[in-house]
N, CA, C and O atoms as CSV, one atom per row, in Angstrom:
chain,resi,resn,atom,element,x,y,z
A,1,UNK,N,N,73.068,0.008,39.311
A,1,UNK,CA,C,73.439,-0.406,40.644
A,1,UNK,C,C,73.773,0.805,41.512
A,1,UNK,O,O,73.473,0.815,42.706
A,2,UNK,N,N,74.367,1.781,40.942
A,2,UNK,CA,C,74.857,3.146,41.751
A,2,UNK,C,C,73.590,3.583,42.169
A,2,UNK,O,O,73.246,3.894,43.309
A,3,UNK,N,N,73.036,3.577,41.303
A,3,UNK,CA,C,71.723,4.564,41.195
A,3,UNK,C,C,70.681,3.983,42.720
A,3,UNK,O,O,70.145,4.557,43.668
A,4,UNK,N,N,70.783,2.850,42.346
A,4,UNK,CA,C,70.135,2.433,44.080
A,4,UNK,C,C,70.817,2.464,44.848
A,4,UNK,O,O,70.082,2.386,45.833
A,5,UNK,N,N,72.022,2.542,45.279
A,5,UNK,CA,C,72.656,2.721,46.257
A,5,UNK,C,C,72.209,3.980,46.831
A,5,UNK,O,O,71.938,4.073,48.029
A,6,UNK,N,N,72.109,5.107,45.887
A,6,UNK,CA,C,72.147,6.636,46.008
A,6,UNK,C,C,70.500,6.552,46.361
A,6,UNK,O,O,69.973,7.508,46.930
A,7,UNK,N,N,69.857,5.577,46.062
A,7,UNK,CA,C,68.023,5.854,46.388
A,7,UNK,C,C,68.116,5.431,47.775
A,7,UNK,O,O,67.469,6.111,48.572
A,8,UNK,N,N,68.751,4.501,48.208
A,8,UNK,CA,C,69.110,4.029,49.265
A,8,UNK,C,C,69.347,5.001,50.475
A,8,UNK,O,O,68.666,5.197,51.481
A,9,UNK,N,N,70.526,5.543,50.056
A,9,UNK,CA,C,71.270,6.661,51.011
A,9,UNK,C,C,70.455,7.542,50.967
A,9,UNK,O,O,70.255,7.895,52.129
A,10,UNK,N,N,69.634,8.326,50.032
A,10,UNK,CA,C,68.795,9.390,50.338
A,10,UNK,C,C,67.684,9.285,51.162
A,10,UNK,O,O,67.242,10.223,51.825
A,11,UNK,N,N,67.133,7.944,51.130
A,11,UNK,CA,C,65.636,7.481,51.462
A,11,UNK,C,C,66.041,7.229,53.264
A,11,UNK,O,O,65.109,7.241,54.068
A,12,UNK,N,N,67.714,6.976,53.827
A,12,UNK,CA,C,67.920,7.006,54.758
A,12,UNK,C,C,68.510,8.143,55.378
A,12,UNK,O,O,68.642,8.132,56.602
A,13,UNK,N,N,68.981,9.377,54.534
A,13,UNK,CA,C,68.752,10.907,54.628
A,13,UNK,C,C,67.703,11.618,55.541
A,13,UNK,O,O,67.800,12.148,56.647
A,14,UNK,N,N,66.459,11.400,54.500
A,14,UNK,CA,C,65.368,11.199,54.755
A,14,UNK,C,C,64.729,11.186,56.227
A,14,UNK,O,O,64.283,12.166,56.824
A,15,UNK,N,N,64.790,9.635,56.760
A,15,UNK,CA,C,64.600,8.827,57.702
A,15,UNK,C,C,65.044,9.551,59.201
A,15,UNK,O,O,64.402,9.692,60.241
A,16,UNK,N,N,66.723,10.021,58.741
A,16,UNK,CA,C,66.895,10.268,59.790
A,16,UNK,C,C,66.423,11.773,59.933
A,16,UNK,O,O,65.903,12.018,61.022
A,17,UNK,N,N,66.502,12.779,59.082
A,17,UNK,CA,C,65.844,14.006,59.462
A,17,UNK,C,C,64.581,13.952,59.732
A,17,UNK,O,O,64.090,14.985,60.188
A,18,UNK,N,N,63.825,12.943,59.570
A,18,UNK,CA,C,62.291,12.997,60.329
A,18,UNK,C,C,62.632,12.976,61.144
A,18,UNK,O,O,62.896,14.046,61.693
A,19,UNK,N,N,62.870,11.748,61.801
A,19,UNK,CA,C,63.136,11.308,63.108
A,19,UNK,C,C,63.861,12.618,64.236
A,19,UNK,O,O,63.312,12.676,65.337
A,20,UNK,N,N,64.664,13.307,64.063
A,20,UNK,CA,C,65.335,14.407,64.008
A,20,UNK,C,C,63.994,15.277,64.778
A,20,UNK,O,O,63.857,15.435,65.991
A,21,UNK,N,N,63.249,15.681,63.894
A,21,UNK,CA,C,61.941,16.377,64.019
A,21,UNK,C,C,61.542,15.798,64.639
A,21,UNK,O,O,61.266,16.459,65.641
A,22,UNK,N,N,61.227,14.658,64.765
A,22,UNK,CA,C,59.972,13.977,65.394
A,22,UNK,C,C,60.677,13.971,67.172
A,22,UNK,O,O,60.061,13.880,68.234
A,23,UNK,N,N,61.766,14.069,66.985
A,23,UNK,CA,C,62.451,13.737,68.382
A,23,UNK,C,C,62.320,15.517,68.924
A,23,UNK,O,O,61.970,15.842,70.058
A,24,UNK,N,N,62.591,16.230,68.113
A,24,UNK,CA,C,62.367,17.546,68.566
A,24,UNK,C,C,61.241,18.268,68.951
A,24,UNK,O,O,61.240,19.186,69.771
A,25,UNK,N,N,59.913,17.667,68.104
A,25,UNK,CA,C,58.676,18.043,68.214
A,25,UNK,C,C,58.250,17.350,69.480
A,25,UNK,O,O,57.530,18.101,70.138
A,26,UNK,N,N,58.439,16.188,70.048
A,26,UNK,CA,C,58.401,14.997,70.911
A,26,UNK,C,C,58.676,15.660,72.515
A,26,UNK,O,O,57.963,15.413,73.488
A,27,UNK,N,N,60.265,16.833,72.514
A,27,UNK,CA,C,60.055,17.196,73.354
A,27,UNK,C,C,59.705,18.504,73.769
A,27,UNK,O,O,59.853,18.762,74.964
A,28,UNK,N,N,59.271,19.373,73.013
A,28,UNK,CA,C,58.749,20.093,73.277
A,28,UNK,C,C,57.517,20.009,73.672
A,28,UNK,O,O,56.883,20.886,74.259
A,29,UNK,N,N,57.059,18.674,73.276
A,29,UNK,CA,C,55.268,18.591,73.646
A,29,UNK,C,C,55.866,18.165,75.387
A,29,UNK,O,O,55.301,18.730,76.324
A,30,UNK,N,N,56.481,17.624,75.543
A,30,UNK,CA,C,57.155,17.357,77.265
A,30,UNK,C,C,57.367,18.648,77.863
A,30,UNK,O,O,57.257,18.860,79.071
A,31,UNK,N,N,57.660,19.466,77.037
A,31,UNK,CA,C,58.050,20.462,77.993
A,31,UNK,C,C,56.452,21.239,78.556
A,31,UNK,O,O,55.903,21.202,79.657
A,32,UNK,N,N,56.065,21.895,77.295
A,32,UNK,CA,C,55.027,22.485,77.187
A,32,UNK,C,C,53.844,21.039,78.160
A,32,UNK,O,O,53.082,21.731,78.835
A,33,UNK,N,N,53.628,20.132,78.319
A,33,UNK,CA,C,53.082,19.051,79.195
A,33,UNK,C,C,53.871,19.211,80.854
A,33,UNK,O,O,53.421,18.945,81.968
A,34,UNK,N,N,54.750,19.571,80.570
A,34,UNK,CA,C,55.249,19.488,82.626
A,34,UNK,C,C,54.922,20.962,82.699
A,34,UNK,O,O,54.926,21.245,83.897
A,35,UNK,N,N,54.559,22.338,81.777
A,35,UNK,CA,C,54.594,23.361,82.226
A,35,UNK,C,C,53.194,23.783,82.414
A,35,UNK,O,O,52.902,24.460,83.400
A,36,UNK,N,N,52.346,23.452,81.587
A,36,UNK,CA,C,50.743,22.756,81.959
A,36,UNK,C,C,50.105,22.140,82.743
A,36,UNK,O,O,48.877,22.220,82.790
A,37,UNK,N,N,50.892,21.311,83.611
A,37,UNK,CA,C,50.841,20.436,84.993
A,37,UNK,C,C,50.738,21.283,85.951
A,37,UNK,O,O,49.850,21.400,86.795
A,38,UNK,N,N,52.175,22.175,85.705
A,38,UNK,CA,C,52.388,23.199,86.786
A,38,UNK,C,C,51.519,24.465,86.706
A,38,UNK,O,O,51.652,25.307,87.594
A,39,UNK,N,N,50.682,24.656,85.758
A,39,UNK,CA,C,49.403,25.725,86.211
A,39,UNK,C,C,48.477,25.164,86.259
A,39,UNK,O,O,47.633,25.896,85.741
A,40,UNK,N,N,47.983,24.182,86.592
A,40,UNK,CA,C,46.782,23.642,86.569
A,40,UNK,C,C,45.999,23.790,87.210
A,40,UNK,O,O,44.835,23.444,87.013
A,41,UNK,N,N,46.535,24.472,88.366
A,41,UNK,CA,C,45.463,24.813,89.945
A,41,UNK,C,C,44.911,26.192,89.288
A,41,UNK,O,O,44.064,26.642,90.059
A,42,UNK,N,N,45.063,26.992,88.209
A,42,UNK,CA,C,44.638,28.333,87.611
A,42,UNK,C,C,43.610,28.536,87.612
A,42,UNK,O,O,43.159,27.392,87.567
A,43,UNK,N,N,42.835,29.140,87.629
A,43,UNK,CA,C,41.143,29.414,87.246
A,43,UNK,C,C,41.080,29.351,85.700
A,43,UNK,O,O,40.139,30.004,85.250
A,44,UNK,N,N,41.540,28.977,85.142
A,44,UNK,CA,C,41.231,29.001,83.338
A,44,UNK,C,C,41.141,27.634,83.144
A,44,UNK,O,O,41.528,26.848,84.009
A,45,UNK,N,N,40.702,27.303,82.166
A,45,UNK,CA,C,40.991,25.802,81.546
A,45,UNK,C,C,42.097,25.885,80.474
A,45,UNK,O,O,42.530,24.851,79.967
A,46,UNK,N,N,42.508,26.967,80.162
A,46,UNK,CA,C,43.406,27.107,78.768
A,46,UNK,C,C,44.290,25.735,79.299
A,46,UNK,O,O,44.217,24.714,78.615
A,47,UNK,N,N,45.350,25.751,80.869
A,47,UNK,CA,C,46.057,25.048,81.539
A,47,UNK,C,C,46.025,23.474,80.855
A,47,UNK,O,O,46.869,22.955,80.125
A,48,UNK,N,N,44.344,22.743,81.521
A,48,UNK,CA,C,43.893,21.860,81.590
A,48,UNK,C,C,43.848,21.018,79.954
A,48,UNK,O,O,43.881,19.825,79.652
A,49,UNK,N,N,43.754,22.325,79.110
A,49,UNK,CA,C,43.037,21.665,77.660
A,49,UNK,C,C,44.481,21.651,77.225
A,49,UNK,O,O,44.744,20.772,76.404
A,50,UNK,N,N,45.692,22.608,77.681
A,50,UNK,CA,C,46.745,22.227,77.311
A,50,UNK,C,C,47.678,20.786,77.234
A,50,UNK,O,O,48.360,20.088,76.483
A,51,UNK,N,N,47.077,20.934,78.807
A,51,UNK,CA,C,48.099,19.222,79.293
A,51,UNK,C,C,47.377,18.062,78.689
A,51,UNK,O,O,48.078,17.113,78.339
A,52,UNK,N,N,45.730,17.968,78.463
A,52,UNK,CA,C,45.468,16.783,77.771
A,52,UNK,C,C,45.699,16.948,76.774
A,52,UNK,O,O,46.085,15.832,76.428
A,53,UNK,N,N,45.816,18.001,75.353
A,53,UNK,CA,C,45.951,17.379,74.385
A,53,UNK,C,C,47.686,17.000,74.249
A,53,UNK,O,O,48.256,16.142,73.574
A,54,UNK,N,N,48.050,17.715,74.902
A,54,UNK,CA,C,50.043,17.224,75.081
A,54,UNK,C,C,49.953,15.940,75.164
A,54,UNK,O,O,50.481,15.228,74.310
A,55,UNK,N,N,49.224,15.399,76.274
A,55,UNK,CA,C,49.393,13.930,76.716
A,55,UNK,C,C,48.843,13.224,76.037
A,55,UNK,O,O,49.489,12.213,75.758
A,56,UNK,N,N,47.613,13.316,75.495
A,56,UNK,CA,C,47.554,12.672,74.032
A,56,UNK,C,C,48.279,12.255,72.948
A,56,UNK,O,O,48.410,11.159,72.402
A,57,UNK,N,N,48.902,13.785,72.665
A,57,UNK,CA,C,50.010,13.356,71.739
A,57,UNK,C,C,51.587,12.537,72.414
A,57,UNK,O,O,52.223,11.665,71.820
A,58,UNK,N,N,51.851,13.002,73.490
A,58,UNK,CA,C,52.874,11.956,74.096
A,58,UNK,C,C,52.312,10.279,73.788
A,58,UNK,O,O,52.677,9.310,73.121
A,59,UNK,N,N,51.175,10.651,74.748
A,59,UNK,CA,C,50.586,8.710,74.406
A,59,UNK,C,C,50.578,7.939,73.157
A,59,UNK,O,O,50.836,6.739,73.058
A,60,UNK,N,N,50.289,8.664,72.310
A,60,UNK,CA,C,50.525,8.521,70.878
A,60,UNK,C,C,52.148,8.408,70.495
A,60,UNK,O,O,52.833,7.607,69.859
A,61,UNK,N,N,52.310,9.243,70.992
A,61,UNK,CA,C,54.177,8.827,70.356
A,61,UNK,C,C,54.631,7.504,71.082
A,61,UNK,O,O,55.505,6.733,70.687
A,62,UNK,N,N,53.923,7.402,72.139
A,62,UNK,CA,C,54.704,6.238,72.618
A,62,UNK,C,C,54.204,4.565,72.234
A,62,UNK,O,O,54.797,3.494,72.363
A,63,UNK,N,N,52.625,4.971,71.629
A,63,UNK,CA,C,52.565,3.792,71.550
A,63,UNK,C,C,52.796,3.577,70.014
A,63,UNK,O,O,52.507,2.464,69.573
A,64,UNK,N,N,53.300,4.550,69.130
A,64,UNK,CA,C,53.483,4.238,67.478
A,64,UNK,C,C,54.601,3.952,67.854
A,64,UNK,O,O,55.048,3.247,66.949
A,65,UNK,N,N,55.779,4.106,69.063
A,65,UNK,CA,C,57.243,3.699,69.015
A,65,UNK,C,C,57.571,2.723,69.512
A,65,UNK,O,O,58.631,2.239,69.115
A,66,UNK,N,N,56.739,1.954,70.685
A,66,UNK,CA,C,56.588,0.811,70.822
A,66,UNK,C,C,55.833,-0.702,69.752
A,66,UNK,O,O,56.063,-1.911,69.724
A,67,UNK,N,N,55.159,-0.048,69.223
A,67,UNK,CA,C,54.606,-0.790,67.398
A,67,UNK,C,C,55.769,-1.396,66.989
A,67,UNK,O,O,56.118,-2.572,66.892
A,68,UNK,N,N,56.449,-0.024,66.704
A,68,UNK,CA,C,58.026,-0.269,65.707
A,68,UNK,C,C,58.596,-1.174,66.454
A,68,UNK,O,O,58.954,-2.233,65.939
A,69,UNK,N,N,58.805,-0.899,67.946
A,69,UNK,CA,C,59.769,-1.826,68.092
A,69,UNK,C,C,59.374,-2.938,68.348
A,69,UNK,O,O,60.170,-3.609,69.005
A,70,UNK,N,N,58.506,-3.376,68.101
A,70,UNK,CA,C,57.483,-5.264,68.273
A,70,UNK,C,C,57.615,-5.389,67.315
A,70,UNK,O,O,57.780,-6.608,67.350
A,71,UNK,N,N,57.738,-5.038,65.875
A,71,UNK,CA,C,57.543,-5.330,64.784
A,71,UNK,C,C,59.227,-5.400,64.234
A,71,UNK,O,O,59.327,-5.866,63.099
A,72,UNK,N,N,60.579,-4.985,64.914
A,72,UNK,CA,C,61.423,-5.459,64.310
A,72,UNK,C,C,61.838,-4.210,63.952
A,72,UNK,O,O,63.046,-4.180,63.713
A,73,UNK,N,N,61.305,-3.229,63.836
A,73,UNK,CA,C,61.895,-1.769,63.386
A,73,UNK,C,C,62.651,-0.950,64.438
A,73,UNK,O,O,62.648,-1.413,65.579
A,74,UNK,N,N,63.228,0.078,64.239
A,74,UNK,CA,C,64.005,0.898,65.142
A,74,UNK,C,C,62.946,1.972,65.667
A,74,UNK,O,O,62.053,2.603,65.101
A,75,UNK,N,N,63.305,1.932,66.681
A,75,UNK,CA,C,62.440,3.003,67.705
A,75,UNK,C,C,62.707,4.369,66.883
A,75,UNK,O,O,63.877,4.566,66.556
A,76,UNK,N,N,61.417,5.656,66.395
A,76,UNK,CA,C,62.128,6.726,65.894
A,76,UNK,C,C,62.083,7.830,66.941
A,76,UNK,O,O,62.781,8.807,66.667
A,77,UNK,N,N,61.327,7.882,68.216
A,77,UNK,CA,C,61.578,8.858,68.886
A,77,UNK,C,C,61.955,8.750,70.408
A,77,UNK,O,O,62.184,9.812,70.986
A,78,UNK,N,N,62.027,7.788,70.990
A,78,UNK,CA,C,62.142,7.883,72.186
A,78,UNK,C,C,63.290,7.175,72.859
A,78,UNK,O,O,63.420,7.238,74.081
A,79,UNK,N,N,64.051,6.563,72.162
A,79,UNK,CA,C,64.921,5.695,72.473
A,79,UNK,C,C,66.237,5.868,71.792
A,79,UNK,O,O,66.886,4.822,71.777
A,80,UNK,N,N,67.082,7.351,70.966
A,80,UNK,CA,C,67.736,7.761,70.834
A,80,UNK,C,C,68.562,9.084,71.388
A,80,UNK,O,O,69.628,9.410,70.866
């Protein structure tokens, strides 16, 4: 019985240091995405290829965190 308790608590250890990351990785892609916006008038595309794949991955975070939360689960990145 201990012994799952302790699989328990670790596996929610776990959980929350992703989330942790995922919330950290989450905004840095925001940052690096509003600072990509703001060179975009540049003559390079580096700018351009920056902000879409950012916003990709934003769009993506938002719609795997909206999933969770239709399905009954806790939001892991955007709503803490």
């Amino acid at each position: 019985m201990n012994y799952q308790i302790e699989r328990e608590e670790e596996k929610m250890k776990k959980t929350r240091i992703r989330n942790k990351m995922m919330k950290a990785i989450t905004w840095c892609m925001a940052v690096i995405f509003i600072l990509s916006v703001c060179s975009l008038d540049s003559p390079s595309w580096i700018p351009t290829i920056v902000c879409a794949i950012s916003l990709m991955y934003l769009s993506v975070a938002v719609y795997i965190d909206n999933k969770r939360k239709e399905e009954g689960g806790e939001s892991d990145v955007l709503h803490r």
